[in-house]
C-alpha positions as CSV (number, residue, x, y, z in Angstrom):
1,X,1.2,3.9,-83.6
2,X,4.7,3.8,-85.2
3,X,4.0,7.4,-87.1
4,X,2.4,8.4,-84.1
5,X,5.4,7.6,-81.9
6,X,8.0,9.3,-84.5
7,X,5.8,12.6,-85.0
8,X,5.4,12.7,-80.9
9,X,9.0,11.6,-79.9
10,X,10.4,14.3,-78.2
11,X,7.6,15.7,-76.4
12,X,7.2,11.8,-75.1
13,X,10.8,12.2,-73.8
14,X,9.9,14.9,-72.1
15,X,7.2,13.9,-70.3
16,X,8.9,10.8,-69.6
17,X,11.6,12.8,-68.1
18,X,9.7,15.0,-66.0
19,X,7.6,12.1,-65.0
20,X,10.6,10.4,-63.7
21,X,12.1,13.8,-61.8
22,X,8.3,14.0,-60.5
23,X,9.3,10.3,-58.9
24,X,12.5,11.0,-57.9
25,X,11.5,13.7,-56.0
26,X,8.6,12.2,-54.1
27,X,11.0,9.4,-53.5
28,X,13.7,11.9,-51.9
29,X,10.8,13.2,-49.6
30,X,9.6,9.6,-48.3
31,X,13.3,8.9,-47.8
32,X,14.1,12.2,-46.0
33,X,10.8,11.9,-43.9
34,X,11.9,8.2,-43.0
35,X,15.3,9.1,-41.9
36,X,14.2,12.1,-39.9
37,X,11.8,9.9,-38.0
38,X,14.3,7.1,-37.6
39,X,17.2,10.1,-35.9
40,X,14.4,11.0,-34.1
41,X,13.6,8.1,-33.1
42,X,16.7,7.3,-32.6
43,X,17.4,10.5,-30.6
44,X,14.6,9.4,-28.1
45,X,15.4,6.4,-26.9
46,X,19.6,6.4,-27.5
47,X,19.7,10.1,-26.2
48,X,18.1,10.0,-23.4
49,X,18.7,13.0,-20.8
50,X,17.5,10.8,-18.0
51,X,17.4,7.1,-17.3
52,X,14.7,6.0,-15.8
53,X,14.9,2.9,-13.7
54,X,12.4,0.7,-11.9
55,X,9.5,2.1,-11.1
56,X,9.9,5.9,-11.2
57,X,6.6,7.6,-10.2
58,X,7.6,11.0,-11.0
59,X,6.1,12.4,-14.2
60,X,8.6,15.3,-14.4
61,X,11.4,12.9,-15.2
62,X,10.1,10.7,-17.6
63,X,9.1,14.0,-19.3
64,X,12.7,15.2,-19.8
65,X,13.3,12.2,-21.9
66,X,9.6,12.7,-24.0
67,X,8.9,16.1,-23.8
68,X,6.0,15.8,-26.3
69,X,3.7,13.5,-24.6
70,X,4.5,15.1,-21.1
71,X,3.8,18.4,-22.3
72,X,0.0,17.1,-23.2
73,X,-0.1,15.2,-19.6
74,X,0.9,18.7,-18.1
75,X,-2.5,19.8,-20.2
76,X,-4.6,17.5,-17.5
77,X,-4.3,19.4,-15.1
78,X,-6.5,22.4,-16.8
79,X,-10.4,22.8,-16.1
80,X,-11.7,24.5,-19.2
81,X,-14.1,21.7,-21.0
82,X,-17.5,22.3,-20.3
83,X,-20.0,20.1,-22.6
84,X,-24.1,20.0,-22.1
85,X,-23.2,17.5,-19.3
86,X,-20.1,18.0,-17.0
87,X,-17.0,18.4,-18.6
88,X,-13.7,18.7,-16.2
89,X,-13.9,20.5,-13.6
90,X,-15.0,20.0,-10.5
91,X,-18.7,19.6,-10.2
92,X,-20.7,18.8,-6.7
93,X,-23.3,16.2,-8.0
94,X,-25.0,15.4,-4.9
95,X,-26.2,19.6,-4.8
96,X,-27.8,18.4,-8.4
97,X,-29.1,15.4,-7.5
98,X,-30.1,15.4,-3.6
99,X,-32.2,12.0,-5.0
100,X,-28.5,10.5,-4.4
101,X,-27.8,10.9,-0.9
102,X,-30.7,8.9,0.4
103,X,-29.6,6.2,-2.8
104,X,-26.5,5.6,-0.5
105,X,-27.6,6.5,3.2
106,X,-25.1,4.8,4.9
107,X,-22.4,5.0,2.4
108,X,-19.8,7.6,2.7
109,X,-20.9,8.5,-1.3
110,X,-24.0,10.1,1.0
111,X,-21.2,13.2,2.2
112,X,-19.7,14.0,-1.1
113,X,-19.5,12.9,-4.8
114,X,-18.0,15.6,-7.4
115,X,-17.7,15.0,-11.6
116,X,-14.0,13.8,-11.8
117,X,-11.0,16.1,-13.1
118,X,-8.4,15.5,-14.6
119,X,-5.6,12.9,-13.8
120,X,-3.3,15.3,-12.3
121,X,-5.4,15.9,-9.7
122,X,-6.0,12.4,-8.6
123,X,-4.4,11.9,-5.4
124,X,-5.7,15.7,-4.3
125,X,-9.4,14.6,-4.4
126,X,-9.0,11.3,-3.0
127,X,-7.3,13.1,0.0
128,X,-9.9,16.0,-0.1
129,X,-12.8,14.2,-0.1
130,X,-14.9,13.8,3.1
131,X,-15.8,10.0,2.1
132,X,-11.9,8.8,3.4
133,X,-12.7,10.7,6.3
134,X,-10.4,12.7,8.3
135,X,-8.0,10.2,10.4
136,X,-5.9,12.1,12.8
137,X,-4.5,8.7,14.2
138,X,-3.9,4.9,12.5
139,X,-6.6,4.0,15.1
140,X,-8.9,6.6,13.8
141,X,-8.7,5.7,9.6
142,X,-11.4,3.5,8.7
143,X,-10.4,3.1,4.7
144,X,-8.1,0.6,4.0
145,X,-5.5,1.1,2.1
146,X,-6.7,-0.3,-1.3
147,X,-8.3,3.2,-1.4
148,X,-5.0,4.6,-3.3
149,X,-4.9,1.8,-5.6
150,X,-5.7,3.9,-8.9
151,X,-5.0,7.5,-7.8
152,X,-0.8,7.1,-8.1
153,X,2.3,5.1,-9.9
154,X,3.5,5.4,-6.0
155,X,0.9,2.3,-5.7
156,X,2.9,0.0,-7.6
157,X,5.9,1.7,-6.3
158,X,5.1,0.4,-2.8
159,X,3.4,-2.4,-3.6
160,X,7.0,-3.5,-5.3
161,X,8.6,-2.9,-2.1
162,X,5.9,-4.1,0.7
163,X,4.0,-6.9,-0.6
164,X,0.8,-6.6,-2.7
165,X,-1.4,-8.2,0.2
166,X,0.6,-5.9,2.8
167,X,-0.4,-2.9,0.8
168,X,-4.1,-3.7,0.0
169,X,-4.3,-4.5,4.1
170,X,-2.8,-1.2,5.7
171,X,-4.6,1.6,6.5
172,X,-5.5,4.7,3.9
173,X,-3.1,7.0,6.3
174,X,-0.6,4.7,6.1
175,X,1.0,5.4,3.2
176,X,0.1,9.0,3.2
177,X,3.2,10.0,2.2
178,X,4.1,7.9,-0.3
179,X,1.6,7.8,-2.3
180,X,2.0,11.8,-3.6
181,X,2.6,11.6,-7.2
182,X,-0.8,11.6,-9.4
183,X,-1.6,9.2,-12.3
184,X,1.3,9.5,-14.3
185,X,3.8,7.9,-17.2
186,X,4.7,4.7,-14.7
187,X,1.0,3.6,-14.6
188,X,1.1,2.6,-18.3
189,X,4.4,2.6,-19.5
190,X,7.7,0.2,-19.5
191,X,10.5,2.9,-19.4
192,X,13.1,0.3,-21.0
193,X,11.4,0.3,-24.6
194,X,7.8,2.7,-23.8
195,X,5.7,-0.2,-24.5
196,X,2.3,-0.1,-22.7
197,X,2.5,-2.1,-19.4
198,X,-0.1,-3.4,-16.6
199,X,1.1,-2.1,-13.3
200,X,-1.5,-2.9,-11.6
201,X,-2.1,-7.2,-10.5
202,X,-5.8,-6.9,-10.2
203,X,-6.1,-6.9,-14.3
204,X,-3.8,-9.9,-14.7
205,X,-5.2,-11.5,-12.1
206,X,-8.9,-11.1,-13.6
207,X,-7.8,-12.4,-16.5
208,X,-5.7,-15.4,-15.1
209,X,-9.0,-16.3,-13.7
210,X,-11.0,-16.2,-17.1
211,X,-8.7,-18.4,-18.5
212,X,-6.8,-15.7,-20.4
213,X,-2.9,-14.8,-20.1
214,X,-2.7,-10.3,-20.7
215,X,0.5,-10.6,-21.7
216,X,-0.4,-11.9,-24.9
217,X,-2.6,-9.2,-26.3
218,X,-2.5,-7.0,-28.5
219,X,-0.7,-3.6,-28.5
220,X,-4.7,-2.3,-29.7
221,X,-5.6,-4.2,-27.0
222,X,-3.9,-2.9,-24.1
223,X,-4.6,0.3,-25.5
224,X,-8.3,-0.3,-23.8
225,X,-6.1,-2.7,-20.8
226,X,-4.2,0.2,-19.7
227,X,-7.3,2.2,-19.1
228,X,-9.0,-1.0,-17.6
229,X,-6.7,-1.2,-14.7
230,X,-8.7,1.7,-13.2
231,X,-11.5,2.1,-15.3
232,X,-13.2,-1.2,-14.0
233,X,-15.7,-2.4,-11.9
234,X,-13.7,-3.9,-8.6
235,X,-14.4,-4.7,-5.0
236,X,-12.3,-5.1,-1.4
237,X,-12.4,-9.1,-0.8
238,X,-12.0,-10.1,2.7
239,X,-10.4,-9.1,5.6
240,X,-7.3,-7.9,3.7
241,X,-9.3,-5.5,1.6
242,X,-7.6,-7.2,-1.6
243,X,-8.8,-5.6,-4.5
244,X,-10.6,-7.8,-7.4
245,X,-12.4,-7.3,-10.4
246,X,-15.7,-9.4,-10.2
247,X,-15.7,-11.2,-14.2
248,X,-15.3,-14.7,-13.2
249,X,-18.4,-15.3,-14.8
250,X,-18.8,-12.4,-17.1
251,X,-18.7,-8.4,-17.6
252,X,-22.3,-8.1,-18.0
253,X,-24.4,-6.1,-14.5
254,X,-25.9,-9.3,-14.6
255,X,-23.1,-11.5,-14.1
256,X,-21.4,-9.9,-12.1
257,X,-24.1,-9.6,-9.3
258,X,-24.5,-13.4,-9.6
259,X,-20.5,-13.2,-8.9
260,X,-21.5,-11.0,-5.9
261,X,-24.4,-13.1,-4.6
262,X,-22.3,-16.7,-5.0
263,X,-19.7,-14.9,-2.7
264,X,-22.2,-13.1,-0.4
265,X,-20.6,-9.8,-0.8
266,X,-22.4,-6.6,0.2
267,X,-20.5,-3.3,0.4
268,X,-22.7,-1.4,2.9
269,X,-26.4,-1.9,4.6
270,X,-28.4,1.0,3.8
271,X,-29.9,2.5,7.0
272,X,-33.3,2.9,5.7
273,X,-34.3,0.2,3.9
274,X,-32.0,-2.2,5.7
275,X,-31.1,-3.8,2.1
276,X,-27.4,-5.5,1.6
277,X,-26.5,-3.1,-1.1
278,X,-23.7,-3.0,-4.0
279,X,-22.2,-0.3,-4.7
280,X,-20.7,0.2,-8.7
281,X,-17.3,1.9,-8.6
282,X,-16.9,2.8,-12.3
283,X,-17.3,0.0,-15.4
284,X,-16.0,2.0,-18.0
285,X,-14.0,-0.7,-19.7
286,X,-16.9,-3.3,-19.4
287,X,-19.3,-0.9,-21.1
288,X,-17.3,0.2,-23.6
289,X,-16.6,-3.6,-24.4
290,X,-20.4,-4.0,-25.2
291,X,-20.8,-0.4,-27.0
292,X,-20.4,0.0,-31.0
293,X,-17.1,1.6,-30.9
294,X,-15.2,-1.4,-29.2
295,X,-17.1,-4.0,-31.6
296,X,-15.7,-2.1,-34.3
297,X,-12.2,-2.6,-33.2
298,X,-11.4,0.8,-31.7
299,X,-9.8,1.3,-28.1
300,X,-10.1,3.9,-25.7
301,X,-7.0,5.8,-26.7
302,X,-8.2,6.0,-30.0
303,X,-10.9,8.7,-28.9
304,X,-9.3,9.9,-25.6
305,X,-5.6,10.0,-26.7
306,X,-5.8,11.2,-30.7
307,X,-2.5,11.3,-32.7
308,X,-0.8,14.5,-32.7
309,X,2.6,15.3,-35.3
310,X,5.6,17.0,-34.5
311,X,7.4,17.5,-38.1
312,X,8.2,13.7,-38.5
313,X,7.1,12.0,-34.6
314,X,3.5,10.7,-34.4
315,X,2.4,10.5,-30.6
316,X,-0.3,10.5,-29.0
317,X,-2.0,13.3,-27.0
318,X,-2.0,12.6,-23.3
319,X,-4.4,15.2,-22.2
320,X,-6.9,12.4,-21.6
321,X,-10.4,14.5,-21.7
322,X,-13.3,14.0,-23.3
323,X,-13.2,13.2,-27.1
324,X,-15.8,16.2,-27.5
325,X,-13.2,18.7,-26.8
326,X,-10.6,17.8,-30.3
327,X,-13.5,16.4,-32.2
328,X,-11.8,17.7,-35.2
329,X,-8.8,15.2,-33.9
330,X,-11.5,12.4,-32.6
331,X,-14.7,11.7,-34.0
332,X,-14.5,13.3,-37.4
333,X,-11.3,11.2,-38.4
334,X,-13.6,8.7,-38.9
335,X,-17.2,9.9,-39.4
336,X,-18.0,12.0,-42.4
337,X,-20.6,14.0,-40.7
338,X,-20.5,17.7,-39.3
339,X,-19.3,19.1,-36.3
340,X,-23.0,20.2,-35.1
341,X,-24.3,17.0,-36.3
342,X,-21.9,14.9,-34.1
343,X,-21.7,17.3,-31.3
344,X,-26.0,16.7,-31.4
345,X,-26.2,13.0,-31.7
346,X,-24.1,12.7,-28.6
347,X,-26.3,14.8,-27.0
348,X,-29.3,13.5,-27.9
349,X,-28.1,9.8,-26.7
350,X,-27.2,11.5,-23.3
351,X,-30.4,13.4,-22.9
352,X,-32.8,10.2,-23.2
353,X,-30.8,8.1,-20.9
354,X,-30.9,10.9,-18.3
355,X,-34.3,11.1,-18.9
356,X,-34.6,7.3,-17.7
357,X,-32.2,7.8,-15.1
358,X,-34.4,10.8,-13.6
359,X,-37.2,8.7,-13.3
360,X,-35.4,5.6,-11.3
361,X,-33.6,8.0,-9.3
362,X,-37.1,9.3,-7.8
363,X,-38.8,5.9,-7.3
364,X,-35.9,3.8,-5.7
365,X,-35.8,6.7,-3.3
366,X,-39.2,6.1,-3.1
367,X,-39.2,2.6,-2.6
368,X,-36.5,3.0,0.1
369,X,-38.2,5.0,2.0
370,X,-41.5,2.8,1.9
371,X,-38.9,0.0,3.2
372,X,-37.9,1.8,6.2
373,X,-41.7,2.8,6.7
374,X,-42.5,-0.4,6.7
375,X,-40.1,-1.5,9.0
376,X,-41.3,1.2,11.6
377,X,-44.7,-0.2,11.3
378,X,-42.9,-3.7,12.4
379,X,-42.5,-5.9,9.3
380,X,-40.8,-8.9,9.9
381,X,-37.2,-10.2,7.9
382,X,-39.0,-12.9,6.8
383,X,-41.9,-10.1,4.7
384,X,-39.2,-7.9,4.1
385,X,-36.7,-10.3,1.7
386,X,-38.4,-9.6,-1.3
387,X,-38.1,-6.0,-0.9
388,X,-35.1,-6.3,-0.1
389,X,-33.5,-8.3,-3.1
390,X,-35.4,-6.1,-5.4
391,X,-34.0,-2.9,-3.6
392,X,-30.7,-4.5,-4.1
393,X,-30.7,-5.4,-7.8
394,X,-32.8,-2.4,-8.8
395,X,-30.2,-0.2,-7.0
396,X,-26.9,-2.2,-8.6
397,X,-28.2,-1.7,-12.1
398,X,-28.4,2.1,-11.6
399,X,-25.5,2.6,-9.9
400,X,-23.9,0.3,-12.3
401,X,-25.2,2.6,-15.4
402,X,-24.2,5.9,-13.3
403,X,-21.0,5.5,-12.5
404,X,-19.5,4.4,-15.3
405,X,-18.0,7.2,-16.7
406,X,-19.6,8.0,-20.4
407,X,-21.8,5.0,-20.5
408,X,-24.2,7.2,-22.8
409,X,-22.1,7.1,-25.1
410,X,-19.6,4.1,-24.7
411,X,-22.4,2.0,-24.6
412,X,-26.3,3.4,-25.2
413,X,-28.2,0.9,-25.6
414,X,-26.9,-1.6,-22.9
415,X,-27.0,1.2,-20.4
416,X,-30.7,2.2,-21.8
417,X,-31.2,-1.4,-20.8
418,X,-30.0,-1.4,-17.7
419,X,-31.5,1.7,-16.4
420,X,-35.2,0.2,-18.0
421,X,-34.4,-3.3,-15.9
422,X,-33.5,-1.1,-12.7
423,X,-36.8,1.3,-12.8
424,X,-38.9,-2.0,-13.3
425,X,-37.7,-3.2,-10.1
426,X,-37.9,0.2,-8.3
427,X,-41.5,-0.5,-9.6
428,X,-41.7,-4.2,-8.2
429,X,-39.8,-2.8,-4.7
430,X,-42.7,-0.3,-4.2
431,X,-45.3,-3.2,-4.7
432,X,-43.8,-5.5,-2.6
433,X,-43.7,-2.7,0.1
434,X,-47.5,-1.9,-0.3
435,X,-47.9,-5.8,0.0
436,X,-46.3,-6.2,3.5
437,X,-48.0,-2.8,4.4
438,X,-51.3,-4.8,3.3
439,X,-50.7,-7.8,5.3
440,X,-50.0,-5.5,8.6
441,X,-53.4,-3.5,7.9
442,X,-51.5,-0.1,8.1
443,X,-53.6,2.1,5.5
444,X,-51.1,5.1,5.9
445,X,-49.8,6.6,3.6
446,X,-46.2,6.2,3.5
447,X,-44.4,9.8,4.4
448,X,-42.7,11.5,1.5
449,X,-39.5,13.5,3.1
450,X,-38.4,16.9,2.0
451,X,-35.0,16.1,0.0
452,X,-35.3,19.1,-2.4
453,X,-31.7,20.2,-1.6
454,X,-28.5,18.0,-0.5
455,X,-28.7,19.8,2.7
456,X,-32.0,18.3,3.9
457,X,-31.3,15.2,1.9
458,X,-28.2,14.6,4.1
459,X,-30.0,15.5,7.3
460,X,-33.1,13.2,6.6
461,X,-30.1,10.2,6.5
462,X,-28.8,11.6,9.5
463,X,-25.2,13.2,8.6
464,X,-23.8,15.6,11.1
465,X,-21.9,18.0,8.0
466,X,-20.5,20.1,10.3
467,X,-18.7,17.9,12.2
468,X,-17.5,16.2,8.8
469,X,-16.6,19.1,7.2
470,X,-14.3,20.7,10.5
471,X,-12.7,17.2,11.2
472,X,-11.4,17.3,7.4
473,X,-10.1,20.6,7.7
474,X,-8.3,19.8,10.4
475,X,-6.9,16.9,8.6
476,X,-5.8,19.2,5.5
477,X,-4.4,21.3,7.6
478,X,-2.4,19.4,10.0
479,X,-1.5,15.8,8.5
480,X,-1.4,16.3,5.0
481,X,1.3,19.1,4.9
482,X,2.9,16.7,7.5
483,X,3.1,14.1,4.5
484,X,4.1,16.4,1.6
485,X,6.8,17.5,4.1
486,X,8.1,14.0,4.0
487,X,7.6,12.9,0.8
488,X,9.7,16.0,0.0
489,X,12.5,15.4,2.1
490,X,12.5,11.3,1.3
491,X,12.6,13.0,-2.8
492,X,9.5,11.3,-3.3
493,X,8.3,14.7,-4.8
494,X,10.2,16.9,-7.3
């Protein structure tokens, strides 16, 4: 080794020397790229152009102090991602499914139900759509204010200043123009130090009730909770409309409906079947919770907020779309499959579910309809309770599966689940209809209406669209620049 070493000396020296430049070197580049990040780092939250205090719930200004992130919030107001099923843009589902209307006869979902868009244009479609009516006068409005609760950070802006109880109980038109700012950097974000906040009391509340304190979660945590505080399931309790998130005992569609039947809370009665229906808002988070990606420790902003660089500064992308759109930025950061292959598997998960969903869709309209046939032929409340639980909980289940935004994905299985539970008891509905049909001797055949189209859909319920449609115009065309104009002059608006 000794020989070895003298007849090999210098070109060891050299290659220990090069070695140790080689090291030097990559040393020099982690300590550059640390202190860059700490001056910009540094830079962000000691140089700030604005300072932002309280609750400031316009976007524009927090964006002069992190360009970066509001420059990819900017990005959500774009409609240019289409995928095999929706994508976000604007999309009238109720023209594709005409099945739906009759689902919710009764329910102002029976005038209108589009795909979402983007965040920016949250408090525009709340105020467009015909289901918040068109109230020319405080007297007229019939939502209640809870309405706005996740469409602006003007919610917790006024909520701050009026009382959470005085805001839920108000009237929609009420705080027309306040609430004018879309979903925005306040909703999720302390502007002292950037961590994620909870604006909204509903969340803490939920889980003050559970036995569970969400201030001491995790930061991967309330990377899902900052979602949650709109993403959820929630109803209007009481008189005061006073929103709450039904997990007292549980997430799951089952125990939640027990929740629902323990309180006796019913949203609407539909006018055919005369059931005491629920109606799902949106049970993203509580889906998700139960799906493969959430088990494996992931949150929603891994998927729909993906990391982006800027030389040294890691952030995250605010454009908040689907994951399908930056796959290359979502999925495959983690899976070690193809594009195509991906792209197919979420496909395929979303093509059987729909093909389950199709198939309840047509027989709890059918069972509805064989409710209200059998109540023309004079069935009594007392024949008709089975009917109507089972319209109830068939009905809740697919709603549940529905509207939950991604639930083919988030979750596939539990929603497959769901959607099998909820055609059984379309199934069990129809029976029990044929039963009290048996025991009145009517040998009918119960009537099968023409709802091909939403049109005749809406008119078999008994909507008068004209009328809707002309008394919102009016609306958008009077009030609503009337609250723009103030929001403007009290600088609500930029």
């Amino acid at each position: 080794m000794r020989k070895f070493y003298e007849k090999h000396k210098a070109a060891l020296l050299w290659v220990l020397f090069g070695g140790t430049i080689v090291v030097v070197f990559l040393l020099g580049l982690l300590a550059a790229s640390v202190t860059e990040r700490r001056a910009e780092i540094a830079t962000l939250f000691n140089n700030k152009r604005v300072e932002i205090q309280g609750i400031e719930s316009r976007s524009q200004l927090w964006g002069e102090n992190y360009p970066r992130e509001y420059e990819t919030w900017l990005k959500t107001k774009e409609m240019d991602f289409e995928s095999k099923h929706n994508g976000n843009m604007m999309h009238d589902i109720l023209a594709d499914r005409p099945e739906m209307v009759v689902l919710w006869a009764g329910y102002a979902f029976s005038r209108d139900y589009s795909a979402p868009r983007g965040h920016s244009y949250a408090v525009e479609d709340v105020t467009q759509t015909l289901r918040t009516g068109a109230p020319m006068t405080e007297e007229e409005n019939l939502q209640p204010s809870t309405c706005w609760a996740c469409k602006s950070p003007d919610v917790p802006r006024m909520m701050a200043e009026v009382g959470i109880e005085n805001f839920y109980s108000a009237k929609w038109s009420h705080f027309g123009h306040e609430i004018v700012n879309p979903i925005g950097c306040a909703d999720c974000h302390n502007p002292d130090n950037m961590n994620i906040a909870i604006s909204r009391p509903a969340l803490a509340e939920a889980f003050q009730r559970m036995g569970k304190d969400i201030d001491k979660t995790t930061i991967q945590e309330r990377r899902s909770l900052a979602c949650a505080q709109c993403h959820v399931e929630y109803y209007f309790k009481g008189d005061g409309k006073y929103l709450t998130l039904p997990w007292d005992k549980g997430m799951s569609v089952e125990e939640m409906e027990k929740y629902y039947d323990e309180v006796g809370f019913t949203d609407w009665t539909h006018t055919l079947s005369r059931a005491p229906m629920l109606k799902a808002q949106h049970p993203d988070y509580e889906l998700f919770m139960m799906g493969p990606h959430a088990k494996r420790g992931l949150s929603c902003a891994d998927c729909h907020m993906p990391y982006k660089s800027d030389g040294a500064i890691k952030y995250s992308d605010h454009h908040l779309v689907s994951p399908l759109k930056y796959i290359d930025r979502t999925c495959l950061t983690c899976h070690r499959d193809s594009e195509e292959k991906l792209m197919s598997y979420v496909y395929e998960y979303q093509d059987k579910i729909l093909e389950t969903r199709n198939r309840v869709e047509n027989e709890l309209v059918r069972a509805h309809v064989g409710a209200k046939f059998a109540w023309d032929k004079g069935a009594s409340e007392k024949q008709m309770e089975p009917v109507l639980k089972l319209l109830r909980g068939a009905q809740w289940r697919w709603d549940f599966a529905v509207a939950s935004h991604g639930a083919s994905f988030h979750a596939p299985v539990e929603t497959q689940r769901i959607l099998a539970h909820s055609l059984d008891m379309s199934y069990q509905a129809q029976l029990a209809v044929n039963n009290v049909l048996k025991s009145l001797g009517v040998t009918e055949e119960i009537p099968v209406p023409d709802i091909s189209t939403k049109e005749k859909a809406q008119q078999y319920i008994g909507l008068d669209m004209p009328k809707l449609k002309a008394d919102k115009e009016k609306f958008m065309t009077t009030i609503v620049p009337e609250w723009l104009a103030k929001a403007k002059e009290n600088e609500r608006l930029l």
